[in-house]
N, C-alpha and C positions, 0 to 999 in steps of 0.2 A: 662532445658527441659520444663519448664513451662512457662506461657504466652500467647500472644493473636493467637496465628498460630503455625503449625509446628516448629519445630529447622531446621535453614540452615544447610544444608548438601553442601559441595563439593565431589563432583561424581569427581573423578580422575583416565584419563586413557592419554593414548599413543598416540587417537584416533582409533586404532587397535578396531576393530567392538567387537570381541569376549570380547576384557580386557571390553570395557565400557560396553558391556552387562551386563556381571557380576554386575559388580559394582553398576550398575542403578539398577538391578532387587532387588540387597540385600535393597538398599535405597528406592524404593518404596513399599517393602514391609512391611519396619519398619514405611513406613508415613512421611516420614519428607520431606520436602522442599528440593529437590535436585536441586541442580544449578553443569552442567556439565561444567567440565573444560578441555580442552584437552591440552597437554602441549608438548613445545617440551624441549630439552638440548641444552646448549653449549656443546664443549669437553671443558675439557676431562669430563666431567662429565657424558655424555650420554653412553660412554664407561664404567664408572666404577659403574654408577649409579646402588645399592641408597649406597653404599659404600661410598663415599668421598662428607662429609655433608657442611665441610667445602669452602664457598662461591657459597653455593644453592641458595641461596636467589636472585642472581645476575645470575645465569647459566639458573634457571628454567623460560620460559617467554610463558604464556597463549595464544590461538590461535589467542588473538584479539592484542597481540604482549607486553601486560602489564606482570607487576611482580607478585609476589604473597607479599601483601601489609597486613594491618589491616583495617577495624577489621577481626579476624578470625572467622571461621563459627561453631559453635559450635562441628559439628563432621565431620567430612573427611573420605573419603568411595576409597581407593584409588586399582587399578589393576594393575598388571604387572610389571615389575624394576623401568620401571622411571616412574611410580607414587609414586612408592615407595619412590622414593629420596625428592617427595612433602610431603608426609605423614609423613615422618620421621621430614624434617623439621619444619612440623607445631606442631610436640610433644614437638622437642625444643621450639621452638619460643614462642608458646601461654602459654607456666609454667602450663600446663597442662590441660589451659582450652578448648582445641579443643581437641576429643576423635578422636582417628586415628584407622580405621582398615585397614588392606591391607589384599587383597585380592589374593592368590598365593603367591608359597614362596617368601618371600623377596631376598632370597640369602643373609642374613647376621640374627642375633640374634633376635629370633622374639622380645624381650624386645625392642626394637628402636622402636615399637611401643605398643598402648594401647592393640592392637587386631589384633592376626593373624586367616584367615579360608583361609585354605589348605583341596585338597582332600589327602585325604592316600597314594596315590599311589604319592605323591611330597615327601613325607619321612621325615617332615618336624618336629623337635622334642623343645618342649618349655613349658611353664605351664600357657601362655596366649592365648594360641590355643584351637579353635573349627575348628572339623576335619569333613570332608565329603568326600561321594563316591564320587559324579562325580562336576560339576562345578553348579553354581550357576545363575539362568534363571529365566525370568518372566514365564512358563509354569506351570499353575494351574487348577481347574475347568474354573474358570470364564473368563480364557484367548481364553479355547481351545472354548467354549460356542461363546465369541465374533467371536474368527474367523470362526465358524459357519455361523454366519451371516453375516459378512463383504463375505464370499467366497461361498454363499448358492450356488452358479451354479456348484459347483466343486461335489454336492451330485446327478448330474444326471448322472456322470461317471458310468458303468458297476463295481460292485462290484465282490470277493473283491478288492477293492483299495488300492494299493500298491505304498505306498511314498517310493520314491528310494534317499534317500540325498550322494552324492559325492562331495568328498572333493579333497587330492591330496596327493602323496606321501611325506612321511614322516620317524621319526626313527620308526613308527609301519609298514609300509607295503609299498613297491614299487608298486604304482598304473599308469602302463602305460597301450599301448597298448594291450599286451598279457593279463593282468590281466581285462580289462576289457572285452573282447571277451571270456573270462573264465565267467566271470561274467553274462551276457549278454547269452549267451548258456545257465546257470541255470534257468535264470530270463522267458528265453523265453520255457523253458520246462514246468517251473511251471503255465504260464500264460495258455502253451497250455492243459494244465492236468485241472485246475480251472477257466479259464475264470478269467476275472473282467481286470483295467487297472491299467496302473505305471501311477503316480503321480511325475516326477520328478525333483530337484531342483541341481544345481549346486551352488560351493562356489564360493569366490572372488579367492581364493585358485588354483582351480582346470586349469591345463594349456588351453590356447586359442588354442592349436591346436589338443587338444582330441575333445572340442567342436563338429566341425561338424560331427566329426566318431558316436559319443553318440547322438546327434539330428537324426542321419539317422536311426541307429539303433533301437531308439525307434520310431521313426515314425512309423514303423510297427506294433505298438501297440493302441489300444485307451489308452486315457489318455492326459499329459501336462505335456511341456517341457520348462523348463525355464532355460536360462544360464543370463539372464541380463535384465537390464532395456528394449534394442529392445524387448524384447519378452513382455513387459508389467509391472505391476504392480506386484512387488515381489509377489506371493504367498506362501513362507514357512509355516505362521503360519496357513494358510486352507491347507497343506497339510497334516501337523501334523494333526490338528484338523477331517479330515474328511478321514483319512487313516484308514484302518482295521487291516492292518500289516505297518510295516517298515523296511528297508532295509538299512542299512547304511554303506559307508564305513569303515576301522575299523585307519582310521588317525585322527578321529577329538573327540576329548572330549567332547566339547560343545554341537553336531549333537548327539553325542550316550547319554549323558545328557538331555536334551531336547527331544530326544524321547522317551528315558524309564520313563521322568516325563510324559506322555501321558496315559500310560496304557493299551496299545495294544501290542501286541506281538512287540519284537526288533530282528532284525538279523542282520548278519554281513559276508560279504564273505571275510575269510584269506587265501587263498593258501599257504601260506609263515608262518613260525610262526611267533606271534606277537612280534615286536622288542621293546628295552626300559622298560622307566617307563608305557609304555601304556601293560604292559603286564600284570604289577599289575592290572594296571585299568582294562582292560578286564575279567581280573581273579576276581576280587572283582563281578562285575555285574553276572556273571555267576554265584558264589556262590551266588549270590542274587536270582537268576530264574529269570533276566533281561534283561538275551541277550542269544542269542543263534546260533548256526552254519545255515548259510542260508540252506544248506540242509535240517533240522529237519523242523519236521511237528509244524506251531505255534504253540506256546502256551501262554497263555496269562498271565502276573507277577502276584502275589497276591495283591498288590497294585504298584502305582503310584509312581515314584523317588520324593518324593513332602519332598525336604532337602530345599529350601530358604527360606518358612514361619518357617523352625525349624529354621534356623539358625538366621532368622532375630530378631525370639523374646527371642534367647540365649545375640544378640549383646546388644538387648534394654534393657537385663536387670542387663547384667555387665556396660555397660553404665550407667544406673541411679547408679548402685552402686558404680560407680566412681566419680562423678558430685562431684564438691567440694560446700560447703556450699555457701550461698549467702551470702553477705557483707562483 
């Protein structure tokens, strides 16, 4: 960990946007030189993955179509199952000298690797584990600050401004048609009681044929509409950044993460009760005064979901405390 630069990091995901967010955000808040790797599996491996270690080395092959080879990188920062089957094998391979975290449960013994960070609600039980509420994000001061400025035109919308993030259904909530005209009824009660505009962002997630139903809908609103690249230049992080409240649907961890790391009021409309593991999660934030039923009048958290810079300088310091000697 010592030397003329950073320590190389491999950032390991699926390519799946949400895994390498994670992953990326834990690594560059720890500093190190992160070099992303996206990977795909053979079978059976990608099936069983990170289960079945034996003939990784030859099943895992990086986007640019290479193996994973030496020298290895001093620590590995990996997301999701089949990073996990990377991460696992660089614990074998390197004899220790590549520190491995996965990020999400692994689905096997967190011991297969140096460092597991799971949130709570994965249920995920071991004695190398650091545990968190929600997922792990570049969202801090200095992020929401930039997108400030990267999105300054977004601050002459009619206040308050109301980031609306939609995602898709899932085991927490069936978000079709009905449920969004549910939705959409409260959104436009409260707009006509307060004034101000939605701010809205759609996932990769969310189906192509609600689209135009939720583009027409909100048209009727001032505000901004984005499902894609046609509509322009992603704005997420200036919606975050310059919303007053937030609105989110209640399927996505990452979306309800990233907007209670903000600090403004969070809500969430469920008609249905919350299904799954996200029920824990829902229930964790609300004990927290981090989220709340779109009905209720805002209220704003006591502070900020700001868990990556906790967690990044718990990894850096079991890290150093693992490094084996020099020579």
């Amino acid at each position: 960990m010592s030397g003329a630069g950073p320590a190389r990091c491999w950032v390991v995901s699926d390519g799946a946007a949400g895994n390498l967010r994670q992953a990326l955000a834990l690594a560059r808040a720890m500093g190190v030189a992160d070099e992303p790797r996206s990977i795909a599996l053979r079978q059976p491996w990608d099936w069983l993955a990170p289960r079945l270690l034996a003939g990784a080395g030859t099943a895992i092959r990086f986007g640019d179509g290479g193996r994973p080879t030496p020298p290895w990188p001093a620590l590995a920062i990996g997301c999701g199952r089949r990073a996990a089957l990377l991460t696992r094998f660089l614990k074998a391979r390197s004899a220790g000298r590549c520190f491995t975290v996965q990020v999400l449960d692994p689905r096997i013994r967190t011991d297969a690797f140096d460092l597991v960070v799971a949130p709570r609600h994965d249920a995920v039980a071991g004695t190398n584990l650091i545990t968190t509420t929600g997922s792990l994000n570049p969202v801090d001061a200095a992020w929401l600050h930039e997108a400030r400025l990267r999105f300054a035109g977004l601050a002459e919308l009619p206040r308050p401004r109301t980031a609306v993030l939609i995602g898709a259904s899932n085991a927490a909530q069936r978000l079709d048609e009905a449920y969004f005209a549910a939705l959409l009824q409260r959104l436009a009660a409260q707009q006509a009681a307060a004034g101000g505009s939605f701010l809205v962002t759609l996932s990769r997630r969310t189906p192509a044929p609600l689209q135009p139903l939720l583009r027409r809908a909100f048209a009727a609103f001032p505000g901004l509409f984005w499902a894609g690249p046609d509509d322009g230049e992603n704005p997420y992080a200036g919606l975050l950044a310059w919303a007053d409240r937030i609105v989110v649907t209640p399927d996505s961890v990452n979306m309800l993460s990233e907007a209670a790391a903000t600090g403004v009021p969070v809500a969430t409309f469920a008609p249905a009760p919350i299904g799954g593991k996200f029920a824990r999660f829902h229930a964790t934030l609300r004990a927290e005064g981090r989220l709340q039923a779109l009905d209720e009048p805002p209220r704003p958290p006591a502070s900020a979901l700001a868990e990556t810079a906790e967690v990044a300088r718990e990894v850096t310091r079991r890290w150093q405390a693992a490094v084996p000697p020099a020579g």
